[in-house]
C-alpha positions in Angstrom: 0.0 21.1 -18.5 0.2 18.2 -16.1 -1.2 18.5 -12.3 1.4 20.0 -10.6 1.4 22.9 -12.8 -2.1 23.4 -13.1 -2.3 23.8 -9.8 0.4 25.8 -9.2 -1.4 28.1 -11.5 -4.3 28.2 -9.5 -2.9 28.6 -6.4 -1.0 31.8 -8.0 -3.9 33.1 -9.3 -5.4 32.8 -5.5 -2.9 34.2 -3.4 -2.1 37.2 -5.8 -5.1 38.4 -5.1 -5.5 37.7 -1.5 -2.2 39.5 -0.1 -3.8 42.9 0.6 -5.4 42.4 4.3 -6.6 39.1 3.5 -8.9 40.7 1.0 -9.7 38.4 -2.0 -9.9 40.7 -5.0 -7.8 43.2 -4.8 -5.4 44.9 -7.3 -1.6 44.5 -5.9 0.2 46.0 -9.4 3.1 46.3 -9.4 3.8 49.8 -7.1 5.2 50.3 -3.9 2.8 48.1 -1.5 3.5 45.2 -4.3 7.2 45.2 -3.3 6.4 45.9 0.3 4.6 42.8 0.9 6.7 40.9 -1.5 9.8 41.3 1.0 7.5 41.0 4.0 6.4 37.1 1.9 9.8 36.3 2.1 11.2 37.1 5.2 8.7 35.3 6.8 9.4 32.5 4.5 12.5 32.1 6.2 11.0 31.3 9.5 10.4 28.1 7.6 13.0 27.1 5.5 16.3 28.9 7.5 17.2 26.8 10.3 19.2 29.8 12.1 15.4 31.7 12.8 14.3 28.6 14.5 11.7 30.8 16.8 8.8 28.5 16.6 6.6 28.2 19.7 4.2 25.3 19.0 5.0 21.9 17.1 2.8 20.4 14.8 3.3 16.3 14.1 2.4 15.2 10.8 3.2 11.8 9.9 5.9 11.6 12.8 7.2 14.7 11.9 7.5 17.7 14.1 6.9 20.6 12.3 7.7 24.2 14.2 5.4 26.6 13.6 4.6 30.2 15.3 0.8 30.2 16.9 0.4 34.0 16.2 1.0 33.7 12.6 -1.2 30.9 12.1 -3.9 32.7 14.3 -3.8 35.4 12.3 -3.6 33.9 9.0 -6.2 30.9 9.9 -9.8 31.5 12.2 -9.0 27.4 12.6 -6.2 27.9 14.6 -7.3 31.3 16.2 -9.8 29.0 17.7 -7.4 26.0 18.3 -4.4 28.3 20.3 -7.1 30.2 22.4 -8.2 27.0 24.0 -5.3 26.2 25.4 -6.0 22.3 24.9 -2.7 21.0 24.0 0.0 18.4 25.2 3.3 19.9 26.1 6.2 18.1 24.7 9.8 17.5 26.7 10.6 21.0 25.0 7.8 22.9 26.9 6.2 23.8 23.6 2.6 23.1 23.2 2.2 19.8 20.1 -0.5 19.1 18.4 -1.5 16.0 15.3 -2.8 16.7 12.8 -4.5 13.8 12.5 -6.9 15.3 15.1 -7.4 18.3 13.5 -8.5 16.2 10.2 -10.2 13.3 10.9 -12.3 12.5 7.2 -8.8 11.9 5.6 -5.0 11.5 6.1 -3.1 14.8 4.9 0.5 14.0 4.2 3.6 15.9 5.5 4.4 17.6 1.8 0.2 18.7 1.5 0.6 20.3 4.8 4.0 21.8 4.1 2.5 23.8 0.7 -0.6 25.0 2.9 2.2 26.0 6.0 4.4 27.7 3.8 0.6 30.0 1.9 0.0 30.9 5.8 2.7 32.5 6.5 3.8 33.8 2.9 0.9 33.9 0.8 2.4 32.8 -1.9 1.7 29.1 -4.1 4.3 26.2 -4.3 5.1 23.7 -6.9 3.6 20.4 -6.2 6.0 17.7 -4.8 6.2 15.5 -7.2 7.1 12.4 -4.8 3.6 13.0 -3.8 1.2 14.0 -6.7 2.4 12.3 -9.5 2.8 8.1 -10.1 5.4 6.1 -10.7 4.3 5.0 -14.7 6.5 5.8 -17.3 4.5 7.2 -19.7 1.8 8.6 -17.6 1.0 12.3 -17.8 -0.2 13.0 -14.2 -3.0 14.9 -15.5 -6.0 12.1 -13.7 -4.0 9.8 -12.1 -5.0 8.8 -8.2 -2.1 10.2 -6.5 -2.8 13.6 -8.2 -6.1 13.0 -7.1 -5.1 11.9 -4.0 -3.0 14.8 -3.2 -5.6 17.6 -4.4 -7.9 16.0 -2.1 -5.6 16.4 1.1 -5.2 20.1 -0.3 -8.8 20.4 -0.4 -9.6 18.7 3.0 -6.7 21.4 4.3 -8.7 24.4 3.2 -11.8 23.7 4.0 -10.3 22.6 7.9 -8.1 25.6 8.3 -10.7 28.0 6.9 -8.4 29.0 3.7 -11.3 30.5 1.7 -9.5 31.9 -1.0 -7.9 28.9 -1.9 -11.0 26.3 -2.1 -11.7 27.8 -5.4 -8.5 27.1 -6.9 -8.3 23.5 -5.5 -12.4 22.7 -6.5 -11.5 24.0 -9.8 -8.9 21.4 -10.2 -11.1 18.8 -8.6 -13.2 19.7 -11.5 -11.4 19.0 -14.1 -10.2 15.6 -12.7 -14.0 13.9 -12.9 -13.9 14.1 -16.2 -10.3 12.8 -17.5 -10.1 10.1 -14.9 -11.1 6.7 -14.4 -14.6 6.4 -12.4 -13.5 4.3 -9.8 -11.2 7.5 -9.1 -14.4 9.8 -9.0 -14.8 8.4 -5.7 -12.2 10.2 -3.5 -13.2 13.5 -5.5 -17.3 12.7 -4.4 -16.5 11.4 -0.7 -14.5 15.0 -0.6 -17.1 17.1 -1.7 -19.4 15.7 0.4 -17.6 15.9 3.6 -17.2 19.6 2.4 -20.1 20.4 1.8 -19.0 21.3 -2.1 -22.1 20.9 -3.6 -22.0 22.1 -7.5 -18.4 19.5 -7.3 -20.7 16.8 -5.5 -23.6 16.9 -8.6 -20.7 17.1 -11.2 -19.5 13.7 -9.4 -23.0 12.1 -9.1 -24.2 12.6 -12.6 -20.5 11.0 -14.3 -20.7 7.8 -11.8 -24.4 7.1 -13.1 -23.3 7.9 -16.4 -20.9 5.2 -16.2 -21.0 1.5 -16.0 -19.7 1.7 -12.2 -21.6 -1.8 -10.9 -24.3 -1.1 -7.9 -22.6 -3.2 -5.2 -19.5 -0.4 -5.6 -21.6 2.1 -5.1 -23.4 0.9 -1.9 -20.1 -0.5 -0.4 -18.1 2.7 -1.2 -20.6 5.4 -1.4 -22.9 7.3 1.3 -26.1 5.7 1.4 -27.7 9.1 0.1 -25.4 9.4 -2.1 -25.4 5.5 -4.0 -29.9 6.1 -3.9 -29.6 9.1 -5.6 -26.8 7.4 -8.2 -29.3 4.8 -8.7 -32.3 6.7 -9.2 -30.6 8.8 -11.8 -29.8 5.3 -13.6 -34.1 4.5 -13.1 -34.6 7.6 -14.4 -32.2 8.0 -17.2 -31.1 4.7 -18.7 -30.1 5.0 -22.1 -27.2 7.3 -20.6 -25.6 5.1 -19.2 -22.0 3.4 -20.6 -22.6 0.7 -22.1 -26.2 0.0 -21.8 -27.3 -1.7 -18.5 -28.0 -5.2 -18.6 -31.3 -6.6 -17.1 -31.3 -8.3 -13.6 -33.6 -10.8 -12.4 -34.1 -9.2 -8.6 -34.2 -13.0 -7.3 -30.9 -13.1 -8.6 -29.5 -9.6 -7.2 -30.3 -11.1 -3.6 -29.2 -14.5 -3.7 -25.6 -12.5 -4.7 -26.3 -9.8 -2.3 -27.0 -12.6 0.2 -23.8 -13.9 -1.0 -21.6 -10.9 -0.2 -22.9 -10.5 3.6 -21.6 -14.1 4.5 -18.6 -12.8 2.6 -18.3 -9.7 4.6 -19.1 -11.8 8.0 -15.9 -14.1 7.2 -18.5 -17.2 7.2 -17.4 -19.4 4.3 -19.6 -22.2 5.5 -22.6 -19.7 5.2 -21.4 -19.1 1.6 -21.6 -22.7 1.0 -24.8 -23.4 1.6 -25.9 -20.3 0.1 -24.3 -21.9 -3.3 -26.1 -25.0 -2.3 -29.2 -23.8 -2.0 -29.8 -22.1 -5.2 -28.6 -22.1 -9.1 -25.9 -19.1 -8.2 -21.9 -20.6 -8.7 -19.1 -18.1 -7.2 -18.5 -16.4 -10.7 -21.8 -15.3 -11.1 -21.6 -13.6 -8.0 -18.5 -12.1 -8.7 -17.8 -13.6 -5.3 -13.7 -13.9 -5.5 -13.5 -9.7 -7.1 -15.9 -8.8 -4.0 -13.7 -10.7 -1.9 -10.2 -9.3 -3.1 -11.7 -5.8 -3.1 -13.4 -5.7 0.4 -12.8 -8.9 2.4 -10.3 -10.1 4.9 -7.2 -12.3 2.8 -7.6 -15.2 4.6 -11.5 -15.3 3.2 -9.8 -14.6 -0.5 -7.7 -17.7 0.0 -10.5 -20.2 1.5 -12.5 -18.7 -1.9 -9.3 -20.1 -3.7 -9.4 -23.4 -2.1 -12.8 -24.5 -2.7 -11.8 -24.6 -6.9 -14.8 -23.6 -8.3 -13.6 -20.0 -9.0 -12.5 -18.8 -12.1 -9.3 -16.8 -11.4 -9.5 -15.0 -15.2 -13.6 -14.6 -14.9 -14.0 -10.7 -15.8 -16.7 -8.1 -14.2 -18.9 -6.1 -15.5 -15.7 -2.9 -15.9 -13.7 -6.0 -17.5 -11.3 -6.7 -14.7 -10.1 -9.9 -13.5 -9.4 -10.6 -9.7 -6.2 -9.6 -10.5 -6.7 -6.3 -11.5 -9.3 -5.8 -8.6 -6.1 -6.9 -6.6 -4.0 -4.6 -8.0 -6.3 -1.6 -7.0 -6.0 -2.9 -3.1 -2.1 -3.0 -2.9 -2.3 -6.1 -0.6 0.9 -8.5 -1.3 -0.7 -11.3 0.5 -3.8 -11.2 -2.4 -1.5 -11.1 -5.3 0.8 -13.6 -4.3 -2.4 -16.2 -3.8 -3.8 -15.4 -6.7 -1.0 -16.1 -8.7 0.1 -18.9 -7.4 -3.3 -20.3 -8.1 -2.9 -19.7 -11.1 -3.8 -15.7 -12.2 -2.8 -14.3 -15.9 -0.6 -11.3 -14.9 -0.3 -10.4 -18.5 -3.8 -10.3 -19.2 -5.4 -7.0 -19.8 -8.3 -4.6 -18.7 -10.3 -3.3 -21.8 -8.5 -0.1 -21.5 -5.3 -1.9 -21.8 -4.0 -2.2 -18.7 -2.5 -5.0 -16.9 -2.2 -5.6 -13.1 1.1 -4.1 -12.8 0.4 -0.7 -14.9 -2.4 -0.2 -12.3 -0.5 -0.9 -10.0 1.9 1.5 -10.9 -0.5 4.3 -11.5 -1.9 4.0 -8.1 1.9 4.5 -6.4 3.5 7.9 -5.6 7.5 7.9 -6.0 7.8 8.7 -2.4 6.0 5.1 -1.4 7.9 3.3 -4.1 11.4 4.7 -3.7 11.1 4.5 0.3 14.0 2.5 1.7 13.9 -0.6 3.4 16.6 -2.0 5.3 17.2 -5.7 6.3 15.3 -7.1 9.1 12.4 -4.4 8.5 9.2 -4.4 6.7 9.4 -4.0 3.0 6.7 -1.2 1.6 3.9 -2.6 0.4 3.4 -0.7 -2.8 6.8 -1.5 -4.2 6.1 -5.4 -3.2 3.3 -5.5 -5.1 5.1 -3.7 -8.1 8.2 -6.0 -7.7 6.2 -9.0 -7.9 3.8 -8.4 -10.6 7.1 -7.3 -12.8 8.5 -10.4 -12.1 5.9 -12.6 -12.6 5.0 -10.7 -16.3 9.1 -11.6 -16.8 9.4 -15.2 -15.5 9.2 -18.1 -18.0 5.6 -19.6 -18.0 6.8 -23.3 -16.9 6.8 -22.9 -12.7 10.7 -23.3 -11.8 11.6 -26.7 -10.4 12.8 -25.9 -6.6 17.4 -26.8 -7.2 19.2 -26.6 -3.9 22.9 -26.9 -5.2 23.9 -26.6 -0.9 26.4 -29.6 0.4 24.4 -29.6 3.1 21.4 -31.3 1.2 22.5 -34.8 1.3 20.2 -37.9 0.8 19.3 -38.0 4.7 15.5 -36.7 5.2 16.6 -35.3 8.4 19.5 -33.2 7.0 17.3 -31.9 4.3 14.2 -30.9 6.8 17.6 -29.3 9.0 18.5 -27.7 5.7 15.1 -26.2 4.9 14.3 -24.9 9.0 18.0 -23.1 9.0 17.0 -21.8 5.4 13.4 -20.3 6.2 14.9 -18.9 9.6 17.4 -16.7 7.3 14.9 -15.6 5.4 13.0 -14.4 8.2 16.1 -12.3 10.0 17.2 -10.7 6.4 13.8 -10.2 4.3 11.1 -10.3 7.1 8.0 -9.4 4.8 9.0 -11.7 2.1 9.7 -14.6 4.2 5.5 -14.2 5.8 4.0 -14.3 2.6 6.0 -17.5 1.0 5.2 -18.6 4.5 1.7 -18.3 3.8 2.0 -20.3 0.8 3.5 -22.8 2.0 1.3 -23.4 5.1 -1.6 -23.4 2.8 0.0 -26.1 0.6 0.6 -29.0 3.6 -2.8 -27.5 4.9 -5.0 -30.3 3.0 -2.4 -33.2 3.6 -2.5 -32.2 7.6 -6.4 -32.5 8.0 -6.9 -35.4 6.6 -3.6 -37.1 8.8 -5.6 -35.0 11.4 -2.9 -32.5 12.5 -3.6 -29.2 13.6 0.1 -28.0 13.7 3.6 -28.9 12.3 5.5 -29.0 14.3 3.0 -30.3 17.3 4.9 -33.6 18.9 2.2 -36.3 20.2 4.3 -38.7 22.6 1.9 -41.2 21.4 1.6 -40.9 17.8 2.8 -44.0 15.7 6.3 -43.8 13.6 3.9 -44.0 10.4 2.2 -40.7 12.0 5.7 -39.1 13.0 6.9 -39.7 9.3 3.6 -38.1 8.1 4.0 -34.7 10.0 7.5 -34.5 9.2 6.8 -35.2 5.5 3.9 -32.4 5.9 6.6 -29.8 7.7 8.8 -30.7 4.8 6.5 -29.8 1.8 5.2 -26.6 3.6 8.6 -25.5 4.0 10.3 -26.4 0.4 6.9 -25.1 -0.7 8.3 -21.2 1.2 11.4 -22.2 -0.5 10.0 -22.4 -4.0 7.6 -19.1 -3.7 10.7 -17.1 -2.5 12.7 -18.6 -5.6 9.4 -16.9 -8.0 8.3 -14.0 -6.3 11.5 -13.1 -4.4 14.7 -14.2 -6.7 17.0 -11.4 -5.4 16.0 -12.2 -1.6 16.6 -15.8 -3.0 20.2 -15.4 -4.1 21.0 -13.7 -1.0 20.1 -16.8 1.2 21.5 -19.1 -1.3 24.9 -17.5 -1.0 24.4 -17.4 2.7 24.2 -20.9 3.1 26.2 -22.5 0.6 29.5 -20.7 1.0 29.9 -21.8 4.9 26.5 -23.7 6.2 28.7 -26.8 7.6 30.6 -23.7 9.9 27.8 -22.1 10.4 25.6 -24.6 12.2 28.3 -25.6 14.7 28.9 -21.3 15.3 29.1 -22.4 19.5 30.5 -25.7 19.3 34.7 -26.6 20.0 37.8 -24.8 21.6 37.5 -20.9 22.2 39.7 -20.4 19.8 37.8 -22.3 16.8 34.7 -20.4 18.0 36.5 -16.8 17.8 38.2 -18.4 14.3 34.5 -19.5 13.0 32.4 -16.1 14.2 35.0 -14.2 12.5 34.2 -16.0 9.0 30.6 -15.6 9.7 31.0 -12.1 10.3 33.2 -11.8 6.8 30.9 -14.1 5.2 27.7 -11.7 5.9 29.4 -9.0 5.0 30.7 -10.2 1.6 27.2 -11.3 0.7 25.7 -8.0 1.8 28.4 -6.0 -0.8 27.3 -8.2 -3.5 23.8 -8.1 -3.0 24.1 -4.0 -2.6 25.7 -4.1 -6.4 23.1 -6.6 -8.0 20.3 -4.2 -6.5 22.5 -1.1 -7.9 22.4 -2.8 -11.5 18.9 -3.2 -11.1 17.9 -0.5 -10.5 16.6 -0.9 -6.9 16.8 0.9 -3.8 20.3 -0.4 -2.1 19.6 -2.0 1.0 22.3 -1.0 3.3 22.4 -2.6 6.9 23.1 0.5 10.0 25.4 -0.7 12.6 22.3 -1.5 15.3 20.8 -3.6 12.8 23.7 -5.6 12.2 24.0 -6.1 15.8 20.4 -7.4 16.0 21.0 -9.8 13.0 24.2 -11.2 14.0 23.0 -12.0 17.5 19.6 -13.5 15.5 21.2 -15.5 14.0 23.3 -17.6 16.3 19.5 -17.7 18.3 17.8 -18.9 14.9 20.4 -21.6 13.7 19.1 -25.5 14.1 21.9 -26.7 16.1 22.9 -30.1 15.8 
């Protein structure tokens, strides 16, 4: 039985026995009372689910979401909110009804909109629903849902729920499942499981969690960084006490060592590269040793794992002590920016964790459907977790050799000038249409003139000196030039769909496009029409290519094709 119906289970198990006056325990059979309350269950339901007893007095916002609910139900069903209503200490929203967040009713963790839903609808029905499955299940293939983190995840919010609205009956059921979880799952999982029974004062589910994390192999700057500070001693006492127990067998550190690395990660964690420098200077410790580029994708700012990346004395497939490369460590944090680095410096994404895995299947595993499947539309931010997916997949899929940057456009001619016009009024595009794809192959490509610019000693681009000699001029030019055929060509391998958008943007009309306000009235009206057609042509074909591949389609609202049609003519070089 996976998660969801395990805990569906549970939750049955809970509320049948919890109906009779709030009275844990009792014996409903199946007589008179049993039918009584069964109808009572599901009239109330419909308070929630019909839309024609809309008679709620009080809106709750979860996630941006206002959810009606009736204060004397949950008063009754919840001492939580009892307490809450009979304060009074609410805003009023334009309806007159008092609103409250959520998110200031729970402060230790982020309970989603389809948790809170399953706990609404126990209040005022007592009875258990199925799981969502957009929410406590991953987005693997094969995976069984039985220990990955977004089961976890979503038993935790469940838990944090109880607890917070005073749902005795149900913590049982929940800590049950939380149980079984330590176990099954990976230990770096354990941790949302310890941090919750901590917070709730769950202390037979807190020693369960203490005694498998110093068991395991789990490396002793994790536990201090991620762990209560009560909580990581006691781990590492165990580990004193106990050490053949551990998985595999400890290796011996010298303590001189430990701080120089410890050292190490502070200057790390204060963004001061130079510090980490002469650190490395100073003593016989190189960046691998420390581990210094997997504390630095796990913890630290991305503009600290890219400075790492630049000094070259890292080594990108270099594994720690739970066998994972930076990538993998990467691929645990979800953050596009640190993945795209790291593989264009060079990262395996095919390579393997000891239990098999490779960047993308962890990936994978740490996505809910709802994240992944969430729509994006042009000219908005694309969701991170799918990003990360998308360009892991591609990467495994792409031929080994990096792709040699072809611009087929008329509009790249032998002129420097035309081709530096050619590459602006391309990046610009990107920009309008595929806004989160176009800042990180920025970010690449800034970071490859970066080294060329300080030693011309530029600190910017496009900066203009009056003053600066024609060999200078050419220089910065030449430096604006690379950055930005070095966005094109990150795009083209990270982003190929994005890529054949712009491509067929710019090649079917560019010459038209540029001169979009110049001539008679008439050749304007005659050339914005064809842009107009032109857009929407390429938006129809790149709908069906996304279709085929099984993507999300991408389909632009009116509004926004407003905002990108007038974005345009602002964005265009004109010449």
């Amino acid at each position: 039985m996976d998660s969801s119906g395990e805990l569906s289970s549970s939750f049955s198990f809970a509320a049948s026995s919890c109906l009779s006056n709030g009275s844990c325990g009792s014996d409903l059979g199946a007589g008179p009372d049993n039918l009584s309350l069964t109808k009572l269950s599901s009239n109330l339901e419909r308070l929630l689910v019909d839309t024609e007893f809309d008679y709620a007095d009080a809106n709750i916002v979860v996630e941006g979401k206002s959810v009606g609910v009736h204060r004397c139900i949950l008063a009754a069903r919840s001492p939580f909110f009892h307490e809450l209503f009979k304060t009074g200490t609410s805003k009023v929203a334009k309806d007159g009804k008092p609103k409250y967040h959520l998110s200031d009713m729970v402060s230790q963790v982020s309970i989603g909109y389809e948790a809170f839903s399953v706990i609404l609808n126990y209040m005022y029905t007592g009875k258990p629903t199925a799981s969502p499955v957009e929410v406590s299940t991953c987005v693997y293939d094969v995976c069984t849902h039985d220990a990955c983190r977004p089961a976890i995840d979503y038993a935790v919010e469940l838990m944090y729920s109880c607890v917070t609205f005073q749902l005795k009956e149900l913590v049982p059921a929940v800590k049950r499942r939380l149980f079984n979880f330590v176990e099954k799952t990976l230990v770096e999982d354990v941790i949302p499981i310890l941090l919750t029974a901590f917070h709730c004062q769950l202390m037979d589910l807190l020693s369960h969690c203490i005694q498998r994390i110093a068991r395991s192999d789990l490396d002793k700057v994790s536990l201090e960084k991620e762990l209560p500070h009560p909580v990581s001693t006691e781990i590492i006492s165990l580990r004193k006490k106990f050490p053949q127990e551990i998985e595999p067998t400890p290796i011996e550190v010298d303590p001189l060592h430990e701080r120089r690395i410890g050292r190490i990660h502070k200057a790390l964690d204060s963004d001061d590269i130079e510090l980490v420098k002469l650190l490395l200077d100073e003593s016989n410790v190189t960046l691998d040793d420390a581990f210094a580029l997997h504390y630095a994708v796990a913890y630290c700012d991305p503009k600290i794992v890219k400075e790492l990346l630049s000094m070259g004395t890292v080594t990108l497939d270099h594994r720690n002590s739970r066998g994972y490369t930076v990538l993998h460590v990467a691929a645990r944090r979800k953050e596009p920016s640190i993945i795209i680095a790291l593989l264009a410096n060079g990262a395996h994404a095919s390579l393997t964790a000891l239990d098999g895995q490779t960047a993308v299947t962890i990936c994978r595993m740490l996505t809910r459907p709802k994240d992944y499947n969430e729509n994006t539309k042009q000219g908005q931010e694309s969701n991170k977790s799918r990003l990360c997916i998308d360009v892991l997949q591609r990467e495994m899929r792409r031929n080994p050799l990096t792709p040699e940057l072809s611009i087929s456009s008329p509009v790249m001619a032998d002129d420097f000038q035309m081709r530096l016009d050619y590459l602006e009024n391309r990046v610009a595009f990107a920009q309008l249409l595929f806004p989160s794809e176009a800042k990180l192959a920025q970010e690449i490509g800034r970071e490859h003139a970066a080294f060329l610019l300080a030693s011309q000693g530029f600190t910017d681009l496009r900066a203009v000196d009056l003053n600066e000699s024609p060999e200078m001029k050419a220089m910065r030019l030449v430096s604006r030039m690379e950055a930005l055929q070095k966005t094109v060509e990150t795009g083209r391998r990270y982003f190929p769909l994005c890529s054949e958008v712009i491509d067929k943007f710019l090649e079917d009309d560019m010459p038209d496009l540029v001169f979009l306000e110049k001539g008679s009235a008439e050749e304007k009206r005659v050339k914005r029409r064809r842009f107009m057609e032109l857009k929407d042509e390429v938006q129809r074909a790149f709908n069906k290519d996304m279709a085929e591949k099984n993507h999300a389609t991408l389909a632009s609202s009116s509004s926004s094709s407003s905002s990108l049609k007038d974005g345009v003519y602002a964005k265009i070089r004109k010449k």
